[in-house]
N, C-alpha and C positions, 0 to 999 in steps of 0.2 A: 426534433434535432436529428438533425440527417448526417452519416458515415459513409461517404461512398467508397467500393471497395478500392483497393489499390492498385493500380494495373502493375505495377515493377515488384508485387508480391513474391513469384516467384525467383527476383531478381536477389533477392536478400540471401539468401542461403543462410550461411555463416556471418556473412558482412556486416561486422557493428557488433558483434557480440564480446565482452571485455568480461573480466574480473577485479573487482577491486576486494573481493576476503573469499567468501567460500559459498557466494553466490554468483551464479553470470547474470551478465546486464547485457542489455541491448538499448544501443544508444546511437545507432547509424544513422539516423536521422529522424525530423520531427514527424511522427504519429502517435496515434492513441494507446498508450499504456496504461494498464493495471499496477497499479503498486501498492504493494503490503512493506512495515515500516513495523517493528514491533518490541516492548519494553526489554531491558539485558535482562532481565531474570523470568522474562514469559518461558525461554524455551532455551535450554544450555546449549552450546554451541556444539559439543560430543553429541548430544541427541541427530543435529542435522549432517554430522558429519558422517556419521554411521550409518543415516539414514542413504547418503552418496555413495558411501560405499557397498551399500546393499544393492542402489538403483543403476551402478557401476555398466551391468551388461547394457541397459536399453541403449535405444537411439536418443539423441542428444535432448529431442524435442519432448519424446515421449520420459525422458528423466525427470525433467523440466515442470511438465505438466502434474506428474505421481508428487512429486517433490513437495509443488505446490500446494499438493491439495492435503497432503499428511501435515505440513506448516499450520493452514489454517483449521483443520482439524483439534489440531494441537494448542493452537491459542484458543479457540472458543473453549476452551475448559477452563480459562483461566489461572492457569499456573502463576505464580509471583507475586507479590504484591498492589499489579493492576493498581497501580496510579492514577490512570486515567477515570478512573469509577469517581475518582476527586470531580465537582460541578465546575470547582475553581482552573482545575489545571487542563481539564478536555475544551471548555470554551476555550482559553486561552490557547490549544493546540488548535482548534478549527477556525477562530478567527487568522491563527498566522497561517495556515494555510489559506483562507481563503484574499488576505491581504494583499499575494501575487496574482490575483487569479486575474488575466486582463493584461498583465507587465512581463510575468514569466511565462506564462504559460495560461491556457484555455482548459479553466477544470468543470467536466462535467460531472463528478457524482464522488462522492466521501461519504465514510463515517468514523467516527471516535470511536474505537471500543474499547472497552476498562482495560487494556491488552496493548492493543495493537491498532493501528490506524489505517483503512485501505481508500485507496485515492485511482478516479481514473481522470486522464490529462493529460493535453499534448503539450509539449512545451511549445515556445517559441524557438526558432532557428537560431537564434544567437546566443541560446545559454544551453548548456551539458545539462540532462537530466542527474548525473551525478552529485554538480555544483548545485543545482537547487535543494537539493535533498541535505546535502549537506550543512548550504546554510539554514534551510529550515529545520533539522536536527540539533544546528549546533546552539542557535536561540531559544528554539522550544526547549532543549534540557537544563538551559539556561536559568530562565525561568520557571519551569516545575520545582527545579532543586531550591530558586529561591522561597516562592511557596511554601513548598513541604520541609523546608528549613532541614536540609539535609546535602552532603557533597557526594560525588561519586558518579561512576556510568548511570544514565538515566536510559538511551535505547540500546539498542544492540549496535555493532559498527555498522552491518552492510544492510539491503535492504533487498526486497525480492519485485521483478520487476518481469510482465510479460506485456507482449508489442498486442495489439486487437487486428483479427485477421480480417475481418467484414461486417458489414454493417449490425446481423445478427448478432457475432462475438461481441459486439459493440452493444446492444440492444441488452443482451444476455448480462453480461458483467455488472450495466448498469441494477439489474434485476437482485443480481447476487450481494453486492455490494448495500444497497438500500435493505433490502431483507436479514444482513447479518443479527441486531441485534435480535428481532422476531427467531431465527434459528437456533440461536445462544442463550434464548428464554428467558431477556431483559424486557421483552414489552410485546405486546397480543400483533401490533399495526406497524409497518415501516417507520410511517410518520410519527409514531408515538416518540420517537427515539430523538432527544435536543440536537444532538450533534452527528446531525447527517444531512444531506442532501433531499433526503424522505422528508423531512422535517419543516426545510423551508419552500418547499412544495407545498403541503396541505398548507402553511401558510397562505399561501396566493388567495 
């Protein structure tokens, strides 16, 4: 699977970059994104808010980057009640994800974790990476809550989203992504893991 770099890289700057709560998004156009997606009770919303206002001095990008990696730091511990650890409610998260893959969007690499879900994917040009996420949040909590026979917030509202710089970034993320649960010390092997991209790989 090949990522060729972007030649209007440097063109982006700022351009595309939005807020819809107390994450930026970048949504200027269709390319390869990372995105992290995580339960309302994995990480209180004051913990990340605090965490901005510590990261306040850097550069935009270099916020961006610290931000993200204290986030994921922070859900592999498993904070909350991790719903997702459910067999019933993670298949049914990774089939509705993978239900658009082909319509909305081109996804190359996911996992379910008892937490939080990270997904990389380009969309297609005619739909908002916003609008996707939302309606695959707003079904998925849909049905977890019917499952687990309970009402209430099921994810957080916003989601964390970073654009891939070059075919590496590209290469690499795939890496990070597959390896999660092996980090998180759910399973020895990528592929051990049901609900990931590792998974229907060893498949083949």
């Amino acid at each position: 699977m090949t990522l060729f770099d972007d030649p209007h890289q440097k063109e982006l700057g700022e351009a595309g970059w939005h807020s819809r709560g107390y994450l930026p998004h970048f949504d200027g156009r269709a390319m390869p994104q990372f995105i992290t997606f995580h339960l309302a009770d994995s990480i209180p919303r004051r913990v990340i808010q605090r965490w901005r206002e510590e990261l306040k001095s850097l550069k935009y990008e270099q916020e961006r980057i610290v931000l993200q990696r204290r986030i994921e730091k922070y859900l592999d511990q498993g904070y909350g009640d991790s719903f997702l650890k459910l067999p019933q409610v993670a298949r049914m998260v990774q089939d509705s994800l993978l239900n658009f893959d082909g319509i909305r969007y081109r996804l190359f690499a996911w996992v379910v974790m008892p937490n939080h879900v990270h997904s990389l994917l380009t969309r297609f040009d005619q739909y908002e990476l916003s609008d996707i996420l939302h309606s695959l949040k707003s079904y998925t909590s849909h049905e977890a809550n019917k499952i687990l026979h309970r009402d209430g917030q099921f994810w957080i509202e916003d989601y964390f989203d970073r654009y891939i710089r070059n075919q590496k970034h590209f290469e690499k993320t795939i890496q990070y992504i597959e390896n999660n649960p092996v980090k998180a010390g759910l399973c020895l092997e990528p592929g051990d893991w049901l609900y990931s991209s590792a998974w229907f790989k060893k498949q083949k």
